[in-house]
C-alpha positions as CSV (number, residue, x, y, z in Angstrom):
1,X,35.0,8.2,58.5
2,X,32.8,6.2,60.6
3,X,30.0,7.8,59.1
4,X,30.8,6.5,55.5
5,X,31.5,3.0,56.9
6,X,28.1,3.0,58.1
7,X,26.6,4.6,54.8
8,X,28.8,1.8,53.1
9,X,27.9,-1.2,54.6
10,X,23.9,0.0,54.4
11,X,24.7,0.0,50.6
12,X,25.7,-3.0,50.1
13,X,23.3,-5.2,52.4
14,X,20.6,-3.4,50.3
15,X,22.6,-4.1,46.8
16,X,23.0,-7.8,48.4
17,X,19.5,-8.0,49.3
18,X,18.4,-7.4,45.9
19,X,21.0,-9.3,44.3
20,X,19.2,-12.6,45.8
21,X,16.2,-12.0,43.4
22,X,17.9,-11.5,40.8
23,X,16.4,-11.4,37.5
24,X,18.1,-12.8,34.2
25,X,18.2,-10.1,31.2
26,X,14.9,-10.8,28.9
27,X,15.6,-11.5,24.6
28,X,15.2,-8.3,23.5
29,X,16.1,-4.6,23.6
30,X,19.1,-4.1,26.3
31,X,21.3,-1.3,26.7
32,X,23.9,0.0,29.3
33,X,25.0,3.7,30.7
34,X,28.5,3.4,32.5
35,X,30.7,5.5,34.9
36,X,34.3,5.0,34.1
37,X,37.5,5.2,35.5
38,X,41.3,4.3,34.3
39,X,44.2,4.5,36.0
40,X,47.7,4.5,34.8
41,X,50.5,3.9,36.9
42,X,53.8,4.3,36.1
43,X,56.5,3.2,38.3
44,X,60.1,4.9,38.0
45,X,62.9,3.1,37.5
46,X,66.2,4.3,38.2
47,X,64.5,7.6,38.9
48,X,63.3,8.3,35.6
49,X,60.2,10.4,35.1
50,X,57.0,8.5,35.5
51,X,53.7,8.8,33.4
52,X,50.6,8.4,35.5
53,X,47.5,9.3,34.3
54,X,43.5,9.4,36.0
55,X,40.9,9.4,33.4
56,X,37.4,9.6,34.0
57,X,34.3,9.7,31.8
58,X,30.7,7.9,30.1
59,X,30.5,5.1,28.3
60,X,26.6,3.7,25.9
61,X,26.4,0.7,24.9
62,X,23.1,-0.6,22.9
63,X,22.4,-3.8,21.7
64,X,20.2,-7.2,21.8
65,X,20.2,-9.7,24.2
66,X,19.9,-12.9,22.7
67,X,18.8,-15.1,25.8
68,X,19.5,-15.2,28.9
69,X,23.3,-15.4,29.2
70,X,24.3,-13.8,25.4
71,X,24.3,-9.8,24.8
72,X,26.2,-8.5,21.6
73,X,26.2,-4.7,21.3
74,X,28.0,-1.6,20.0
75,X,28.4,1.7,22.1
76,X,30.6,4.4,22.4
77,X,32.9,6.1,25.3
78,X,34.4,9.1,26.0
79,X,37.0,9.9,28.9
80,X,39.6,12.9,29.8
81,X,42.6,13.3,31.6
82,X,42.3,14.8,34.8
83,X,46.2,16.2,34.7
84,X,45.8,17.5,31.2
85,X,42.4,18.1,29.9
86,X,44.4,18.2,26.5
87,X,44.4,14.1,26.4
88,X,41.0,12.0,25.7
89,X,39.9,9.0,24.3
90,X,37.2,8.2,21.9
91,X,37.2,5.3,21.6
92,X,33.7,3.1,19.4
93,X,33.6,-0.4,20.6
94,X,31.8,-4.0,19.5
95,X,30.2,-4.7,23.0
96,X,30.2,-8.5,23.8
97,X,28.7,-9.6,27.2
98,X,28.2,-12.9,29.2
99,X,26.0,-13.1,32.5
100,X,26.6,-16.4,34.2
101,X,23.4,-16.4,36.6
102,X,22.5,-18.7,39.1
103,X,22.9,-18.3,43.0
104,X,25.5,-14.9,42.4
105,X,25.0,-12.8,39.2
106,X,28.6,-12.3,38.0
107,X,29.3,-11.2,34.2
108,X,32.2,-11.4,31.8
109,X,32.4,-8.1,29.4
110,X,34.4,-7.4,26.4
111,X,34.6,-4.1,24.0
112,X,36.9,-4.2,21.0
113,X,37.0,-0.8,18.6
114,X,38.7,1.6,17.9
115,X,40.1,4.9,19.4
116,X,39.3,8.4,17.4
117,X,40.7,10.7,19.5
118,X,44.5,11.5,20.1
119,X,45.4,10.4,16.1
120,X,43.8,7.2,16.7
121,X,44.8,3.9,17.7
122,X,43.2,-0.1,18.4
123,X,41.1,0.2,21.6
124,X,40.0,-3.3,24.0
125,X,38.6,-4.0,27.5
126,X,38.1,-6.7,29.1
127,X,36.1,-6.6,32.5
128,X,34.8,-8.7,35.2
129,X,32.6,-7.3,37.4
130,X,28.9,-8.4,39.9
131,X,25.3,-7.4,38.4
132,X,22.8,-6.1,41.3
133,X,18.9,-6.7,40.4
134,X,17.3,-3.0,41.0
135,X,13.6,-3.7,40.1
136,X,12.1,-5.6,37.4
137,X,14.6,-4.3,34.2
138,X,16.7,-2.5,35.8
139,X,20.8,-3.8,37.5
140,X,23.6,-2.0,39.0
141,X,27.1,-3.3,37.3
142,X,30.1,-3.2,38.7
143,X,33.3,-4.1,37.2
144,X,37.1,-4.2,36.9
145,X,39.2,-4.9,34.2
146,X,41.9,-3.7,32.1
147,X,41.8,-0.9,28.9
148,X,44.4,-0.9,26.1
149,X,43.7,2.6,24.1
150,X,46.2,2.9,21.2
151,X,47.0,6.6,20.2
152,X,50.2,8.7,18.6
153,X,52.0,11.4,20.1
154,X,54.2,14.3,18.6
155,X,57.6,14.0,19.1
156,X,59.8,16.9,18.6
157,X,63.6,16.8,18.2
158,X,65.6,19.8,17.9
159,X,69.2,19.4,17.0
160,X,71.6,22.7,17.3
161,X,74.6,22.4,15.2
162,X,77.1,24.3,14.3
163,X,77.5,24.9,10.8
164,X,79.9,25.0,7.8
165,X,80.2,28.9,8.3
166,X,80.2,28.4,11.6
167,X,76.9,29.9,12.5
168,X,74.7,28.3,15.2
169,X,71.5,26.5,13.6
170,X,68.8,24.0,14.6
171,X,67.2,21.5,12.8
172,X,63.4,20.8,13.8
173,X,61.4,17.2,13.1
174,X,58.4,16.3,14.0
175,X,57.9,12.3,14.4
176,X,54.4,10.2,15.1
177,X,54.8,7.4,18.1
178,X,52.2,5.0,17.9
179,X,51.7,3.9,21.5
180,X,49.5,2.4,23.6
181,X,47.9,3.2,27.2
182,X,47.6,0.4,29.5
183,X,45.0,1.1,32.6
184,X,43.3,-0.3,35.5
185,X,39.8,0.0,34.6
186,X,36.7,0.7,36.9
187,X,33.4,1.1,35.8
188,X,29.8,1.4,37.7
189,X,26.4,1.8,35.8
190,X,23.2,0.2,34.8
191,X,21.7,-1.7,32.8
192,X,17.8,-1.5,30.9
């Protein structure tokens, strides 16, 4: 443990270090290659079941930078559920960004789209989050925010009844929810 402390605080007086000459993002060309994790928590009330859920996965984004502060974008993310490989999102996203430089480089980031994987469904992230200046194009992001990916599940009902004969039968339907997953979102990447 003390060993990571030490590897950790050695990372960030470096990050620190070159956050102090950091650069602002040139008009042009700009594109970003992301890490990303959600978490959903569920908490159980009166002992119900709960729904948690870890997702982990990569996220592109391309777009232009149109001065200093301004990037507007499209990109395109995929993530799985580590519990049940079975459950992913898709989701292709308009890619808004703010940097607010001056003595810190914070930034303000937005993705709206929309979710193709799990029957579909609205997807938007908001995150906050610190640029680090790594050489003359290059940062280290990191942010946190919040995910909303829409998607529908199969419900299944079976009903066993007993009939007018009085034989045992079931009756089977199969119904679409349109829901929504709402997660604690962390990402790290760069950007060029």
């Amino acid at each position: 443990m003390a060993k990571f402390r030490t590897f950790a605080l050695l990372l960030t007086l470096i990050l620190t270090s070159y956050s102090s000459m950091a650069r602002q993002p040139e008009k042009g060309y700009r594109g970003f290659a992301e890490w990303c994790s959600d978490i959903k928590a569920d908490i159980a009330i009166y002992g119900g079941p709960t729904d948690s859920r870890f997702y982990t996965g990569v996220a592109v984004s391309q777009g232009y930078q149109f001065n200093h502060w301004l990037f507007v974008g499209g990109g395109v993310s995929v993530e799985q559920c580590v519990k049940d490989n079975s459950i992913y999102s898709a989701p292709v996203f308009a890619h808004v960004r703010v940097d607010l430089f001056k003595k810190f480089t914070p930034f303000i980031d937005a993705r709206i789209g929309y979710n193709f994987a799990n029957y579909g469904g609205i997807y938007f992230s908001p995150t906050v989050g610190y640029r680090f200046n790594w050489g003359k194009r290059i940062g280290i992001n990191i942010g946190i925010g919040y995910s909303m990916t829409g998607n529908r599940t199969t419900i299944v009902s079976i009903i066993e009844n007993l009939g007018p004969d009085e034989t045992w039968g079931t009756n089977t339907t199969y119904h679409r929810r349109h829901h929504f997953d709402d997660t604690l979102t962390l990402r790290l990447g760069i950007d060029f």
